[in-house]
PyMOL commands that place a pseudoatom at each C-alpha (Angstrom):
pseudoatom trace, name=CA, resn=UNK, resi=1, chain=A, elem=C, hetatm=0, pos=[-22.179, -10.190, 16.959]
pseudoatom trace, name=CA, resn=UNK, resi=2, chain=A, elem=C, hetatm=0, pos=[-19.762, -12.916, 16.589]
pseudoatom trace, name=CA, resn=UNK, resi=3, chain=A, elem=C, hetatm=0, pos=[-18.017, -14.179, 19.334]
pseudoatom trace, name=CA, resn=UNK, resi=4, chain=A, elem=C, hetatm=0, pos=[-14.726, -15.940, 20.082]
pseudoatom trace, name=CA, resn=UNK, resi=5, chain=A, elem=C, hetatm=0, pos=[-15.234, -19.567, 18.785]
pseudoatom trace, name=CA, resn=UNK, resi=6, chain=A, elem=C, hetatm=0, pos=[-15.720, -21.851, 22.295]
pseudoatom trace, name=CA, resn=UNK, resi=7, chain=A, elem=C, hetatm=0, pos=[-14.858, -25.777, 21.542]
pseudoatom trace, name=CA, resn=UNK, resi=8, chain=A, elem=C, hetatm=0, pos=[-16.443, -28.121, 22.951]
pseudoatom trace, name=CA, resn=UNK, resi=9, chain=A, elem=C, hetatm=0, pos=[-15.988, -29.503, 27.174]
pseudoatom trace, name=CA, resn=UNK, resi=10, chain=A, elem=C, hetatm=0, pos=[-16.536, -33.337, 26.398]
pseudoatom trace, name=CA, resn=UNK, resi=11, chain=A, elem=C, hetatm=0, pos=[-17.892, -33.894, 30.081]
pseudoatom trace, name=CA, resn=UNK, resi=12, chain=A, elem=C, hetatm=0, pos=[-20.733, -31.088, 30.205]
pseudoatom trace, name=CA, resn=UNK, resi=13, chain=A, elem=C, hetatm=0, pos=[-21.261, -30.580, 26.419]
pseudoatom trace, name=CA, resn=UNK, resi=14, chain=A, elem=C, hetatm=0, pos=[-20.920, -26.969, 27.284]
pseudoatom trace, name=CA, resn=UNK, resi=15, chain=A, elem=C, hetatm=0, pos=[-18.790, -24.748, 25.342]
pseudoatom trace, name=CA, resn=UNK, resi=16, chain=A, elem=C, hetatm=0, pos=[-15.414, -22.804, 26.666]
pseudoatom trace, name=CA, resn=UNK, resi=17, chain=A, elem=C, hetatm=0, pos=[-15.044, -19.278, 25.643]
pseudoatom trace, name=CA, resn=UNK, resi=18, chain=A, elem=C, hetatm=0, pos=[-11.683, -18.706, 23.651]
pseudoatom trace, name=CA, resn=UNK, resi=19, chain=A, elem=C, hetatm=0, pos=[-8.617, -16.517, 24.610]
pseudoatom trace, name=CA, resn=UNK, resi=20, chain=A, elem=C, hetatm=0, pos=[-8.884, -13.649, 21.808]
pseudoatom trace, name=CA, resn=UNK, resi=21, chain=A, elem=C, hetatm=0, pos=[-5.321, -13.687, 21.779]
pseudoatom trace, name=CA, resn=UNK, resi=22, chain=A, elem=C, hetatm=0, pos=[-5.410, -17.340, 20.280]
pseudoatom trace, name=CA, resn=UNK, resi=23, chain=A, elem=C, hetatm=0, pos=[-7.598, -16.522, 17.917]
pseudoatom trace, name=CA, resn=UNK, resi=24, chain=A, elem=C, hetatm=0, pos=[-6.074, -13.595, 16.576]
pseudoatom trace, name=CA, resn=UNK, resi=25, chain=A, elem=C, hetatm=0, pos=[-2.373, -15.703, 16.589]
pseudoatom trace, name=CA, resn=UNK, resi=26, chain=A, elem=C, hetatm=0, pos=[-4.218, -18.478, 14.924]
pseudoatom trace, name=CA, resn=UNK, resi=27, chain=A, elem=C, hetatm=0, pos=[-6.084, -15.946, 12.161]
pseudoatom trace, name=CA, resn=UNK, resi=28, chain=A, elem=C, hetatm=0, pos=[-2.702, -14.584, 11.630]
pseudoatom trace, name=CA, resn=UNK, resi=29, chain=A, elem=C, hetatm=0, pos=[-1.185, -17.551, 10.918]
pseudoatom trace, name=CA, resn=UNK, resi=30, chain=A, elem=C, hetatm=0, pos=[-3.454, -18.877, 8.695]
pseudoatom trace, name=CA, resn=UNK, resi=31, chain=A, elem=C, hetatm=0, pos=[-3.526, -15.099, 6.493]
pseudoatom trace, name=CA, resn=UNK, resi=32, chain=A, elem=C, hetatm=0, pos=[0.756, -16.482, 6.301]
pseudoatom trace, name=CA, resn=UNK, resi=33, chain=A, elem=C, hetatm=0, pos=[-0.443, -19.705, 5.125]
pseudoatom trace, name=CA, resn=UNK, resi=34, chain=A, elem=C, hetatm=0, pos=[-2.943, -18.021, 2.875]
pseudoatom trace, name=CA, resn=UNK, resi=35, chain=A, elem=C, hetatm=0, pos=[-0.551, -15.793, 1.393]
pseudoatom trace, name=CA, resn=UNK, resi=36, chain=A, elem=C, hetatm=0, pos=[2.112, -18.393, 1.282]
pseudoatom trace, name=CA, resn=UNK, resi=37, chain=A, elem=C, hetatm=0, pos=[-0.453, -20.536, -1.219]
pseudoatom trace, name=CA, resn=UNK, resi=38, chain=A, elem=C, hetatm=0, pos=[-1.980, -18.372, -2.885]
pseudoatom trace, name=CA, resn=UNK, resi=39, chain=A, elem=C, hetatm=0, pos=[-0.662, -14.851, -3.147]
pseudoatom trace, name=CA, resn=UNK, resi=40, chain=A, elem=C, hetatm=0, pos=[-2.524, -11.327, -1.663]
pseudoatom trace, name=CA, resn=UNK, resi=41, chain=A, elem=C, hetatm=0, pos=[-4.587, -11.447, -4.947]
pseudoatom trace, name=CA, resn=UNK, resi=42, chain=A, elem=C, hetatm=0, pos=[-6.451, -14.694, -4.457]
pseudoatom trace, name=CA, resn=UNK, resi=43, chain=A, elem=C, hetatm=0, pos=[-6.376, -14.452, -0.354]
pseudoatom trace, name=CA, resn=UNK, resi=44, chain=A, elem=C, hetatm=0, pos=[-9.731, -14.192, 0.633]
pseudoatom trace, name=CA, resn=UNK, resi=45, chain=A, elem=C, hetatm=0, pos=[-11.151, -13.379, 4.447]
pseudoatom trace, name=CA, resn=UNK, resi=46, chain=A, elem=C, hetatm=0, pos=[-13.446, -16.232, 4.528]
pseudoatom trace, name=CA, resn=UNK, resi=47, chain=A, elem=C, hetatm=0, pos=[-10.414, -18.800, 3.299]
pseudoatom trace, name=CA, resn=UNK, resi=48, chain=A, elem=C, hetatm=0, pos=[-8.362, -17.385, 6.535]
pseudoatom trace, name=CA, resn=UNK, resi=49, chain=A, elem=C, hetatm=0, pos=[-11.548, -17.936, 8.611]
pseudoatom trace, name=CA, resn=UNK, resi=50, chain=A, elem=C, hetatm=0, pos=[-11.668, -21.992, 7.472]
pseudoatom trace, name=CA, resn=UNK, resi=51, chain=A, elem=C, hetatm=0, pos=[-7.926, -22.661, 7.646]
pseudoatom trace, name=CA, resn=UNK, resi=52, chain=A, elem=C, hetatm=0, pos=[-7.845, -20.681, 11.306]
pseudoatom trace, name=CA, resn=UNK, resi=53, chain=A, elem=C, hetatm=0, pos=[-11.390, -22.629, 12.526]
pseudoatom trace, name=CA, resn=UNK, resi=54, chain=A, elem=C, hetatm=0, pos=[-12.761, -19.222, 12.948]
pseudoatom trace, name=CA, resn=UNK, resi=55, chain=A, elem=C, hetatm=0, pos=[-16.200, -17.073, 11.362]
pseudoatom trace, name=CA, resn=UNK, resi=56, chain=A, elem=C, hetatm=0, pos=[-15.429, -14.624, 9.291]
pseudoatom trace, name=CA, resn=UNK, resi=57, chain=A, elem=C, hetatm=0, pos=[-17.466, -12.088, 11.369]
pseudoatom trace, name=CA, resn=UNK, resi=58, chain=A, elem=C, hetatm=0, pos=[-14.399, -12.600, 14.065]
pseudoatom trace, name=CA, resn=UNK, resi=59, chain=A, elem=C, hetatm=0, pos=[-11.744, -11.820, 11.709]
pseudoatom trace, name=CA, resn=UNK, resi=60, chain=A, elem=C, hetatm=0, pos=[-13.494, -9.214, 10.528]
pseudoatom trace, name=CA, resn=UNK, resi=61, chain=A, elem=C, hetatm=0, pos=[-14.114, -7.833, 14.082]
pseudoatom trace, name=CA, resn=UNK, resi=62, chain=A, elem=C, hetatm=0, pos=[-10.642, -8.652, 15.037]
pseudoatom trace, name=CA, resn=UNK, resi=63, chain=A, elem=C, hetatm=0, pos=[-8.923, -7.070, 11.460]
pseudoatom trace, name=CA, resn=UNK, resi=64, chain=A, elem=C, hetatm=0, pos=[-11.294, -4.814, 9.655]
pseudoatom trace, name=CA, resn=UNK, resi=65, chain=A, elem=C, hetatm=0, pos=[-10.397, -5.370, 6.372]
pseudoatom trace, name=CA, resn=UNK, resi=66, chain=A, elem=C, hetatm=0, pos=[-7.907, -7.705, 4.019]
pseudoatom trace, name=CA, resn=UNK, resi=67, chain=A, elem=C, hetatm=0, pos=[-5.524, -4.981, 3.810]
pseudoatom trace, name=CA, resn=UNK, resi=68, chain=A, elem=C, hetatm=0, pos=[-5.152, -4.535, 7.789]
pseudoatom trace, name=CA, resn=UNK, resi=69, chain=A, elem=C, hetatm=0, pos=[-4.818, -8.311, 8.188]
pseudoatom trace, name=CA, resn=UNK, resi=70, chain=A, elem=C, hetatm=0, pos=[-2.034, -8.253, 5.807]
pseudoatom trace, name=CA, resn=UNK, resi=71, chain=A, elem=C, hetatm=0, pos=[-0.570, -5.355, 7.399]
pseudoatom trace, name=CA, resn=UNK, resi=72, chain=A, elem=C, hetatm=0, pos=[-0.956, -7.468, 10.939]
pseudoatom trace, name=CA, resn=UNK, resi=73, chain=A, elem=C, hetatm=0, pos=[0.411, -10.747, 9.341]
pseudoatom trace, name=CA, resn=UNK, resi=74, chain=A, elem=C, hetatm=0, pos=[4.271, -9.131, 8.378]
pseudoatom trace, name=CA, resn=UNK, resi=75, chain=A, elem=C, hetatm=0, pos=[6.061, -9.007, 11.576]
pseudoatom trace, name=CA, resn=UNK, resi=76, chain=A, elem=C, hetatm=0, pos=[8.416, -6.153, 10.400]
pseudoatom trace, name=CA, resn=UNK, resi=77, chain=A, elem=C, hetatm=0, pos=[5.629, -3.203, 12.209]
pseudoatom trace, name=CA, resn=UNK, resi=78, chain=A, elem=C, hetatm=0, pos=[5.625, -4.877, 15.569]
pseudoatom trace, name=CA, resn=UNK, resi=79, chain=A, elem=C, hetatm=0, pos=[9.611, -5.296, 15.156]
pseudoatom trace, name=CA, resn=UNK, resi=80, chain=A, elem=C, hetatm=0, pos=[9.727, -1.594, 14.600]
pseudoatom trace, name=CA, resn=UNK, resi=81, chain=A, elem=C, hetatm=0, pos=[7.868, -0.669, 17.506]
pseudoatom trace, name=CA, resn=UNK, resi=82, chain=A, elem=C, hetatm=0, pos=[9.646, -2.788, 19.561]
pseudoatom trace, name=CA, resn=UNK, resi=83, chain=A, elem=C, hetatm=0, pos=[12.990, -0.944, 17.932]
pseudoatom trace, name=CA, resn=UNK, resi=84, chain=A, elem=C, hetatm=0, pos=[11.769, 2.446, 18.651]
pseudoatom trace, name=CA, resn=UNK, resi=85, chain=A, elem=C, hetatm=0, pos=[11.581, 2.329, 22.686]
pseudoatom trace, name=CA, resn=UNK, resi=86, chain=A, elem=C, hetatm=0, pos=[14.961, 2.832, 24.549]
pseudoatom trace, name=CA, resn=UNK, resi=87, chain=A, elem=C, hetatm=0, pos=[17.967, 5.564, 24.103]
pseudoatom trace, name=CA, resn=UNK, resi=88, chain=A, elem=C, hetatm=0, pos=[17.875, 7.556, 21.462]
pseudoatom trace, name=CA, resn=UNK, resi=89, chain=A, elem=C, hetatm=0, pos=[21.527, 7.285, 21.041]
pseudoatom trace, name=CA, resn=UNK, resi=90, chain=A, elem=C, hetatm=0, pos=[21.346, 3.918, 19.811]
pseudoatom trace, name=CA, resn=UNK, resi=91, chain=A, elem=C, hetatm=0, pos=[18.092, 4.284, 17.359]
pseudoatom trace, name=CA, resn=UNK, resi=92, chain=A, elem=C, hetatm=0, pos=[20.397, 3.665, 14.462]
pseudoatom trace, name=CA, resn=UNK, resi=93, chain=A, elem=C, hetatm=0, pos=[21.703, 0.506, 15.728]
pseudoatom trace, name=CA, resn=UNK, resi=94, chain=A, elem=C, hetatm=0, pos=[17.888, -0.560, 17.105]
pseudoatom trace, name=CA, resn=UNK, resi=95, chain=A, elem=C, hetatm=0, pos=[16.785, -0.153, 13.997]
pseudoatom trace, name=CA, resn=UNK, resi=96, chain=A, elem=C, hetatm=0, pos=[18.933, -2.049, 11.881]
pseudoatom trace, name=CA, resn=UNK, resi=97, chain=A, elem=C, hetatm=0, pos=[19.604, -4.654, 13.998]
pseudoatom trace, name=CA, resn=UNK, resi=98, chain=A, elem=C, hetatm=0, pos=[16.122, -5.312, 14.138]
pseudoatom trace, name=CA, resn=UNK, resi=99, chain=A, elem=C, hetatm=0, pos=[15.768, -4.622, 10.123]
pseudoatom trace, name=CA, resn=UNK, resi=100, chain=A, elem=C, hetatm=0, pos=[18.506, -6.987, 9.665]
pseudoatom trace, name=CA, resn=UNK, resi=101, chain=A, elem=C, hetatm=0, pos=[17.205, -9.602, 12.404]
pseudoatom trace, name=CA, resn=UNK, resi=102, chain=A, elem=C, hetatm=0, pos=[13.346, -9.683, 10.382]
pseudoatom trace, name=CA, resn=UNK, resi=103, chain=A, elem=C, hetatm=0, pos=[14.690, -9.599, 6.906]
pseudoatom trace, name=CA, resn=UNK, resi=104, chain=A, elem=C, hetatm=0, pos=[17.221, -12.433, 7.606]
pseudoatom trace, name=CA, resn=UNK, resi=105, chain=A, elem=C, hetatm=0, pos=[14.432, -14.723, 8.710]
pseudoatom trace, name=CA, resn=UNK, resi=106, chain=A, elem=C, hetatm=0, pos=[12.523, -14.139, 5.088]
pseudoatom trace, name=CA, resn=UNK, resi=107, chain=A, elem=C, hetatm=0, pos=[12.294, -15.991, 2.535]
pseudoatom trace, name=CA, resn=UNK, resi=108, chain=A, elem=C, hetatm=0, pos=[10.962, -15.920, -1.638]
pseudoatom trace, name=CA, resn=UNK, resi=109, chain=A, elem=C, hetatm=0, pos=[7.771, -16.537, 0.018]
pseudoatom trace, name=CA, resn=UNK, resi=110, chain=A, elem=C, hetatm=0, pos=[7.742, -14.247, 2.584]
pseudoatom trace, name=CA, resn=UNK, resi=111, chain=A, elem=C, hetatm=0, pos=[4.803, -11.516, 2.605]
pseudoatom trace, name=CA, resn=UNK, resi=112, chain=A, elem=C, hetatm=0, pos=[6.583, -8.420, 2.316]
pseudoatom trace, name=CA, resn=UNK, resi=113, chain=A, elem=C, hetatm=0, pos=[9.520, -9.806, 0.283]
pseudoatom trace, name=CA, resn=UNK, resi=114, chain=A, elem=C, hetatm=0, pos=[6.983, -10.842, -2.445]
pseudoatom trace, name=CA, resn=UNK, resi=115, chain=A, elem=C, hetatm=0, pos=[5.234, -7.089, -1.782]
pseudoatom trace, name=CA, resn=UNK, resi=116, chain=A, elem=C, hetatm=0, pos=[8.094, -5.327, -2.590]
pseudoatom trace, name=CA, resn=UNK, resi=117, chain=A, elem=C, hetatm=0, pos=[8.724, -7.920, -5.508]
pseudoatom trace, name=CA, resn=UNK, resi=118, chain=A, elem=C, hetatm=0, pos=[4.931, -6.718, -6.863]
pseudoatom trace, name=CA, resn=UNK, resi=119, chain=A, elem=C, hetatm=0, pos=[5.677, -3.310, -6.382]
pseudoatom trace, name=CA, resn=UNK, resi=120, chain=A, elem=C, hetatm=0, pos=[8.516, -3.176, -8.450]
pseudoatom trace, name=CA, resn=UNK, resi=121, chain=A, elem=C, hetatm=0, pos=[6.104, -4.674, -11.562]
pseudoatom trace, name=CA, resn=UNK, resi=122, chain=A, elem=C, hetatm=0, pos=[4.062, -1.910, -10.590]
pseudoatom trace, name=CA, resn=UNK, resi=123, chain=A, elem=C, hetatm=0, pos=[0.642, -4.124, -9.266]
pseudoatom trace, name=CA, resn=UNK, resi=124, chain=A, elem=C, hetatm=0, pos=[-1.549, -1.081, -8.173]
pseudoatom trace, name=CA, resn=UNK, resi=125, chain=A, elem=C, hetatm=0, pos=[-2.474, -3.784, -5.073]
pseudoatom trace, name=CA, resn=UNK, resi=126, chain=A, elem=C, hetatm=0, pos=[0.815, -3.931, -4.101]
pseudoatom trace, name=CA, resn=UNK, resi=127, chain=A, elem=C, hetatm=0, pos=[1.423, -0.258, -3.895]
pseudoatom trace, name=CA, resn=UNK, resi=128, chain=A, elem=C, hetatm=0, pos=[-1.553, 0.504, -1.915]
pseudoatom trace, name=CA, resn=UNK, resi=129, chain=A, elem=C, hetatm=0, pos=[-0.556, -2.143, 0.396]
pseudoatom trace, name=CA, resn=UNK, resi=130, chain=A, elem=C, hetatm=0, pos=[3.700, -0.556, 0.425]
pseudoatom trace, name=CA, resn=UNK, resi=131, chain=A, elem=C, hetatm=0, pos=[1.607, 2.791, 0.834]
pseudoatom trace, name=CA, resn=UNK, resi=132, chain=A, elem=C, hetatm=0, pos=[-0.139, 1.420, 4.049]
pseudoatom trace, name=CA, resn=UNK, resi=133, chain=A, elem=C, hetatm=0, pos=[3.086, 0.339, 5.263]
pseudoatom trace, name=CA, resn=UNK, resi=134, chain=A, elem=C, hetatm=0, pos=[4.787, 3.123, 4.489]
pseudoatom trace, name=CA, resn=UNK, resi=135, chain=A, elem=C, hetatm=0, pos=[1.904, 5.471, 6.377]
pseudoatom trace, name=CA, resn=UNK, resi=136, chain=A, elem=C, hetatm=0, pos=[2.285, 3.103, 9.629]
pseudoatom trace, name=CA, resn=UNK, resi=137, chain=A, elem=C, hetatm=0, pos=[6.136, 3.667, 9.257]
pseudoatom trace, name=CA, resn=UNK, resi=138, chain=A, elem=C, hetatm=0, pos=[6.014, 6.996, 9.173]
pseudoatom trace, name=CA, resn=UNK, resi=139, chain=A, elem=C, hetatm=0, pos=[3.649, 8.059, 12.124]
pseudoatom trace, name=CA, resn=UNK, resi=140, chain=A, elem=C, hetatm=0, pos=[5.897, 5.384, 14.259]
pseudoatom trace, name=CA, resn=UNK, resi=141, chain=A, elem=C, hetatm=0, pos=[9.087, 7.370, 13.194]
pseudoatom trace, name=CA, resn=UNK, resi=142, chain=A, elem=C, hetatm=0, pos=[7.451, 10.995, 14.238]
pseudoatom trace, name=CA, resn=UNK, resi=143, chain=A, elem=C, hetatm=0, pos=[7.298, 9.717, 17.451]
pseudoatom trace, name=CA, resn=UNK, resi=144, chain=A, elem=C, hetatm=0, pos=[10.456, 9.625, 17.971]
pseudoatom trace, name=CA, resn=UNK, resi=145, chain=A, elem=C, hetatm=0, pos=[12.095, 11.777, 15.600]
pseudoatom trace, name=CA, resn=UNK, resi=146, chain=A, elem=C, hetatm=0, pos=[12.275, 15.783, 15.393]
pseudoatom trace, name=CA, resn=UNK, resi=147, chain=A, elem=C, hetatm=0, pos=[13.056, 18.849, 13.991]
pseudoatom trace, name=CA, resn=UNK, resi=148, chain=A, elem=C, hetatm=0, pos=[12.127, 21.149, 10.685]
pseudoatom trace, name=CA, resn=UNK, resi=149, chain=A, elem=C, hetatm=0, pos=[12.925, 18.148, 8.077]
pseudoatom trace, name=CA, resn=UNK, resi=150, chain=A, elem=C, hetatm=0, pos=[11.507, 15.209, 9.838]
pseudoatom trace, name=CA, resn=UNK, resi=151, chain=A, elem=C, hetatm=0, pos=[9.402, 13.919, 6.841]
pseudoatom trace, name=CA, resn=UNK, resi=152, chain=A, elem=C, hetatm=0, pos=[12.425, 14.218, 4.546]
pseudoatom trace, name=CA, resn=UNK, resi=153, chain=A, elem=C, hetatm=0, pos=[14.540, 12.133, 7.251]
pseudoatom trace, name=CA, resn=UNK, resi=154, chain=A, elem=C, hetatm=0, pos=[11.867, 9.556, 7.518]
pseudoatom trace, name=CA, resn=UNK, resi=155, chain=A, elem=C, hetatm=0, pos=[11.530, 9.379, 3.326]
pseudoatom trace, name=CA, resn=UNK, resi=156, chain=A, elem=C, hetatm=0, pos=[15.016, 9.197, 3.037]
pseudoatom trace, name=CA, resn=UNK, resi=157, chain=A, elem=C, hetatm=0, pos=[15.346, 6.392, 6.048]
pseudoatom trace, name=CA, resn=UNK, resi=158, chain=A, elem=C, hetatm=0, pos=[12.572, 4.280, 3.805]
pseudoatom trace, name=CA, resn=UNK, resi=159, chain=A, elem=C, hetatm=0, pos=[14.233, 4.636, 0.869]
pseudoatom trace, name=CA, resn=UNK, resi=160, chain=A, elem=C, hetatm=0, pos=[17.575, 3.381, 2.552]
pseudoatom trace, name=CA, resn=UNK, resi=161, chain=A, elem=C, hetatm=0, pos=[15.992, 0.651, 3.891]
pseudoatom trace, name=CA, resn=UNK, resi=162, chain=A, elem=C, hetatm=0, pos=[13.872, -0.408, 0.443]
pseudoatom trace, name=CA, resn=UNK, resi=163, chain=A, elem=C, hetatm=0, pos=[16.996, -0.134, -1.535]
pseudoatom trace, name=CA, resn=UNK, resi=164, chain=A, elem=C, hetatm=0, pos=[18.594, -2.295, 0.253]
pseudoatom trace, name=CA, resn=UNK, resi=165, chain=A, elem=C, hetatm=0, pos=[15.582, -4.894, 0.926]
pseudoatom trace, name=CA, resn=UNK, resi=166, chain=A, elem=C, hetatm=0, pos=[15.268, -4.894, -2.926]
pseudoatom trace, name=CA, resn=UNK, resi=167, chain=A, elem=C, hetatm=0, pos=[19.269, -5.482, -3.798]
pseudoatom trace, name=CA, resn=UNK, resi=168, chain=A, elem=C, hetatm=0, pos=[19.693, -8.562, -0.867]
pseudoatom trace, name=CA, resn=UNK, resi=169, chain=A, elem=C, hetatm=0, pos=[16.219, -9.897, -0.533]
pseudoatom trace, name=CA, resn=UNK, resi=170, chain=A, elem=C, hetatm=0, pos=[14.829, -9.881, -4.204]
pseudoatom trace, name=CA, resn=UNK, resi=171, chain=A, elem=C, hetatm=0, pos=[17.454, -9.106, -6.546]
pseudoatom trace, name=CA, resn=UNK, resi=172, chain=A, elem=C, hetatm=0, pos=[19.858, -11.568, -4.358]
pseudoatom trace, name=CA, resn=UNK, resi=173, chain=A, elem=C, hetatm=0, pos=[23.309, -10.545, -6.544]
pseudoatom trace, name=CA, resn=UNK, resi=174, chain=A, elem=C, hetatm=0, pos=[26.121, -8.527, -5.786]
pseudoatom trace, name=CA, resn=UNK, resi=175, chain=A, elem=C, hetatm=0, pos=[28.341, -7.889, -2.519]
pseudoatom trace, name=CA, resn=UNK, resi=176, chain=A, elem=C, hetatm=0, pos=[25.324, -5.943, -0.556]
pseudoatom trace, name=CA, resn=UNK, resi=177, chain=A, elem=C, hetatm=0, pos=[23.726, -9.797, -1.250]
pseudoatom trace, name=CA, resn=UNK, resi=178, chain=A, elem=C, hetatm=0, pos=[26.861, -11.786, 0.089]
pseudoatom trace, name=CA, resn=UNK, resi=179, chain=A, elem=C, hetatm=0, pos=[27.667, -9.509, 3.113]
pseudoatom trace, name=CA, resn=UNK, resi=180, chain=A, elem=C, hetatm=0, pos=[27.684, -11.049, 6.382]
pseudoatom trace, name=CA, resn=UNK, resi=181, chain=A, elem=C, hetatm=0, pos=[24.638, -10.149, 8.583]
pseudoatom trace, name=CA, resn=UNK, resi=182, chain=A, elem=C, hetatm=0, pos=[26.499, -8.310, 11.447]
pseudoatom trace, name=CA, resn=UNK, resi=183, chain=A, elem=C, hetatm=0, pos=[28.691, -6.259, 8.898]
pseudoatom trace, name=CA, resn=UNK, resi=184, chain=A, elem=C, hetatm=0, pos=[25.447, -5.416, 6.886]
pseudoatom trace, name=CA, resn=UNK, resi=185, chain=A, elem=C, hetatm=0, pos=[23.661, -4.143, 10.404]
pseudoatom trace, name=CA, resn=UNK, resi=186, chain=A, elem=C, hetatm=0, pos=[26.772, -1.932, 11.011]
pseudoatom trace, name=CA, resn=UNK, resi=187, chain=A, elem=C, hetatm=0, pos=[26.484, -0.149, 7.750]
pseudoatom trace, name=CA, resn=UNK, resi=188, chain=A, elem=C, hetatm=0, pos=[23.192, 0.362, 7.848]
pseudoatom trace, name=CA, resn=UNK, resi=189, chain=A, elem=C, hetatm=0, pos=[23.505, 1.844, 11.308]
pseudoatom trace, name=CA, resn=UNK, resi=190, chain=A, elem=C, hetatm=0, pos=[25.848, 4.180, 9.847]
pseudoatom trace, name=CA, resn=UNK, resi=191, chain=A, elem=C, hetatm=0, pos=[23.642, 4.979, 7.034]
pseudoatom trace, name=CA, resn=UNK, resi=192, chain=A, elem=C, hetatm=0, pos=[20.961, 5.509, 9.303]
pseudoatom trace, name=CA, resn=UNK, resi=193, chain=A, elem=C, hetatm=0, pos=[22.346, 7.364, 12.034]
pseudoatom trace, name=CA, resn=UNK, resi=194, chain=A, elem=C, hetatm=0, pos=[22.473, 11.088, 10.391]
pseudoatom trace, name=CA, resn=UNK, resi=195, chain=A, elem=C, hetatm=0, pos=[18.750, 10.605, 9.847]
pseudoatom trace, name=CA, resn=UNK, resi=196, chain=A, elem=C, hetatm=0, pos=[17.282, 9.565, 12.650]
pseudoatom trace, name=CA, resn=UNK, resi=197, chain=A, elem=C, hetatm=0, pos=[19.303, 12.146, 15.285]
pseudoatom trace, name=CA, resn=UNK, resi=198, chain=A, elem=C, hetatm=0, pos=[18.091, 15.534, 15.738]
pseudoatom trace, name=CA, resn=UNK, resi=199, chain=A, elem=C, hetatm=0, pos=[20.929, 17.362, 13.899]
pseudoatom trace, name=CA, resn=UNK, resi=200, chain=A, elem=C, hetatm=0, pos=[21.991, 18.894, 17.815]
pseudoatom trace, name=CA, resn=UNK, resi=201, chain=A, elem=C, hetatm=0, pos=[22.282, 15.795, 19.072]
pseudoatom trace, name=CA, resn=UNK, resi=202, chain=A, elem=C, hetatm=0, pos=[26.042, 15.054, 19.928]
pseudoatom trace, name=CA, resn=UNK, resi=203, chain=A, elem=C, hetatm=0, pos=[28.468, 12.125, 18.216]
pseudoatom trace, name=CA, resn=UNK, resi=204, chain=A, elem=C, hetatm=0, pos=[28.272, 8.744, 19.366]
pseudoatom trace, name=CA, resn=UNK, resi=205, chain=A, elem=C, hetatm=0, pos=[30.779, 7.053, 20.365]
pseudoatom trace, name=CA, resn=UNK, resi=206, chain=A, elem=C, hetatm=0, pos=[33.174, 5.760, 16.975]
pseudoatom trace, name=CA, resn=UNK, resi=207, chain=A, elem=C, hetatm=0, pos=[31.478, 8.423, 15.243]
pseudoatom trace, name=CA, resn=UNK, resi=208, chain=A, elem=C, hetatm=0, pos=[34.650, 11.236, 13.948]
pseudoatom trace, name=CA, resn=UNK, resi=209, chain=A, elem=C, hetatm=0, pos=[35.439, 13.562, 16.578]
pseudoatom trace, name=CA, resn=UNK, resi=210, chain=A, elem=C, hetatm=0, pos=[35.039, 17.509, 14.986]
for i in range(1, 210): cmd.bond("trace and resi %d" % i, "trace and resi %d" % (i + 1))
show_as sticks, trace
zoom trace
């Protein structure tokens, strides 16, 4: 079994044991780095190993497979978890702000922006990797989310949320492109909000009174 790679203590020649939380930061930082140069196509698990100073047994062991270390490398997952905890009155606004927040950071070489780029061409890589997200997505939503037409809330909620990833962050034209950051957030909280309350919850506040 590989273990966590142990550098060198200069004064007993002995080796020091690695935090595994170092090595997976630095693994994921080099799969960036990797996918930054050379696309998801040409990415290989054994290139991450050399640029993180790793085996690839331990990325393997920490990962799986290339398609989970992609998966781990895009921050927008963690960022969604992170959205989900806390009062489900404000789930809309958690979830945007934190959409808005990740997707303002990106750039044309950014993992998922170039994903949903490749999906649009119709790469069958790409699509098995926006199905993988999708899947993760989804089971973190039915945790939170309820009633009779949850799955149909949660497709439409994607869909909101690829539309406008594709119009602003690939596409780059238009008013939905030029829109200030705070103002897009509040839309998109709107947008949002009808789908991710259970249809008994009651208005929040600056929503129309009945």
């Amino acid at each position: 079994m590989d273990e966590e790679p142990r550098p060198s203590d200069g004064r007993t020649g002995k080796r020091r044991r690695r935090d595994p939380q170092a090595s997976q930061e630095a693994i994921l930082d080099a799969t960036r780095a990797e996918l930054n140069e050379r696309g998801y196509g040409r990415m290989t698990i054994r290139g991450v190993a050399a640029r993180a100073g790793v085996t690839h047994g331990l990325v393997m062991r920490h990962f799986g497979t290339k398609e989970k270390l992609f998966l781990a490398a895009i921050p927008g997952p963690q960022r969604l978890d992170a959205a989900l905890t806390g009062d489900p009155a404000t789930l809309a606004e958690r979830i945007a702000h934190a959409y808005v927040e990740r997707m303002e950071a990106a750039d044309s070489a950014d993992p998922f922006v170039a994903l949903i780029r490749s999906a649009a061409a119709n790469d069958p890589t790409a699509n098995r990797l926006y199905s993988a997200m999708q899947e993760y997505s989804t089971a973190a939503y039915r945790t939170v989310l309820e009633g009779p037409d949850v799955d149909a809330r949660v497709d439409l909620l994607a869909a909101v949320l690829l539309g406008v990833t594709f119009s602003r962050y690939v596409v780059r034209e238009g008013a939905l492109a030029s829109m200030e950051p705070s103002v897009l957030s509040a839309h998109l909280a709107g947008l949002l909000r009808p789908l991710v309350q259970p249809r008994h919850a009651g208005p929040v506040d600056g929503d129309p009174q009945p």
